[in-house]
N, C-alpha and C positions, 0 to 999 in steps of 0.2 A: 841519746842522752845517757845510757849506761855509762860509756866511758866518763861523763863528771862524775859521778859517782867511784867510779874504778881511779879516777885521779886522786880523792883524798885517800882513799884505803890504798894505794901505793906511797903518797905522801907518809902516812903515818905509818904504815910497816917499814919503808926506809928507815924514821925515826925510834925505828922499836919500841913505840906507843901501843901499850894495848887498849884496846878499843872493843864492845860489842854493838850488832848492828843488827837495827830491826825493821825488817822491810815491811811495806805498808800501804793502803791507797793515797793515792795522790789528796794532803791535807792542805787547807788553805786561811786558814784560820786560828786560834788557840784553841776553839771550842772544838773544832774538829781534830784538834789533839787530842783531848779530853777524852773525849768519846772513844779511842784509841787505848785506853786505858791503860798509859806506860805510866807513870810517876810514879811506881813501885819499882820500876828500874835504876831511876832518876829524876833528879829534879828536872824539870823542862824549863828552856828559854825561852826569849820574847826576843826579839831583834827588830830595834828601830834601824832601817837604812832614811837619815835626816840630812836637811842640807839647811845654811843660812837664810837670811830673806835676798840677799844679792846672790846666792847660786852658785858663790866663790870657796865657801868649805862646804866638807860634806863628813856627814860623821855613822859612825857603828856603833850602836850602844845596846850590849848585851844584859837582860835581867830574868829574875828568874818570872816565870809566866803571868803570876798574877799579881806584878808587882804594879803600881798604878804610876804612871810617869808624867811628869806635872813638866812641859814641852816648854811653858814658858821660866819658869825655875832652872829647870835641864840648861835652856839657853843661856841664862845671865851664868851657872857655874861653870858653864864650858868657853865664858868668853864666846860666842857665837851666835848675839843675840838671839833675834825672833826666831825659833827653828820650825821647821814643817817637813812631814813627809816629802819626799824625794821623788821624785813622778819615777814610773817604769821603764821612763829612754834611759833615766840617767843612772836605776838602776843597774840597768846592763852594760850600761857604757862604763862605767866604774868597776864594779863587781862581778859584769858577767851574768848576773843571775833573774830569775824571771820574780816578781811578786810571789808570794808564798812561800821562798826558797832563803830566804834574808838566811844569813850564818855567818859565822866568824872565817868561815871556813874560804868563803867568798875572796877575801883579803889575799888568797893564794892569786887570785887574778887581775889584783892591783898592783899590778911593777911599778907602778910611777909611784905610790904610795901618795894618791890622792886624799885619802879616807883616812880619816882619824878614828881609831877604834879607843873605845871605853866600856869597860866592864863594872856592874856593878860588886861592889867588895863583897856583899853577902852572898855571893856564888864561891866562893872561894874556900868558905867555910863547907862546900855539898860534895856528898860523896860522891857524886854522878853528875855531871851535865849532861844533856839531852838536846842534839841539836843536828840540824839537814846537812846533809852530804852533799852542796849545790843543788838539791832537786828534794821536794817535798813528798816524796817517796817511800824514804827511810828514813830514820833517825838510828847517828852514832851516841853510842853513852861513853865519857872518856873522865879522867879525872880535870880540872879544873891546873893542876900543876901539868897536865900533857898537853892539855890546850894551850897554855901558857909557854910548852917547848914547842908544840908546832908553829906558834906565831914567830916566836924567838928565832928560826931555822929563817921563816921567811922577812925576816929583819922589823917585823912590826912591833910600833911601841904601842906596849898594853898598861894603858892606865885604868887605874884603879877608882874607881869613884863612889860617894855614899847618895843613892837617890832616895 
């Protein structure tokens, strides 16, 4: 599992993104972030991996941690009606990545560009994102504009959205 991890930090040092990285026990939760005591680093994320009621789109919608996300609202703005969590096959099967591990980061192991990524706008405004390395392990702190170039490198469109 090291090598996910050693894929984005070569990702982002290709890109000449600086990045700090704080290793950590395996978290599974927000609250088990919390308890972790980084948000003096940076802000921390939430990462919905969603999919339609037909199983036909699937979407990433990045917010900052305790933001409250109203799934059925979410659904009518994004055109994607009813939305619901994403079972764990199809986590992987899209993303690569196991439960607890959700990240924008993931999108690097979406070639087909199944997944529709959406960020919320008020992240945009933080000095620090906070978010997994594929593996709930660590968390990278990067700016918000570097996240925005490593998506750009891997051709993803990053919409901007107000939850």
């Amino acid at each position: 599992m090291e090598n996910q991890k050693q894929r984005v930090y070569d990702a982002l040092d290709k890109l000449k993104i600086k990045y700090e990285v704080v290793e950590h026990e395996p978290v599974h939760t927000m609250e088990d972030m919390d308890r972790l005591g980084l948000p003096e680093k940076g802000t921390l994320c939430k990462n919905l991996f969603l999919r339609d009621s037909k199983g036909k789109r699937h979407f990433l919608v990045t917010c900052e941690e305790s933001k409250k996300v109203d799934l059925k609202s979410l659904g009518r703005q994004l055109g994607g009606g009813n939305l619901s969590f994403a079972s764990e096959d199809r986590l992987e099967k899209y993303l690569g990545l196991k439960q607890g591990s959700v990240s924008p980061f993931g999108l690097m192991n979406d070639t087909d560009h199944a997944v529709e990524f959406f960020i919320d706008k008020d992240l945009s405004r933080c000095k620090s994102l906070g978010i997994h390395p594929l593996e709930n392990t660590a968390t990278v702190f990067l700016s918000f504009k570097d996240l925005d170039k490593f998506l750009w490198d891997l051709d993803v469109d990053v919409v901007k959205i107000k939850l």
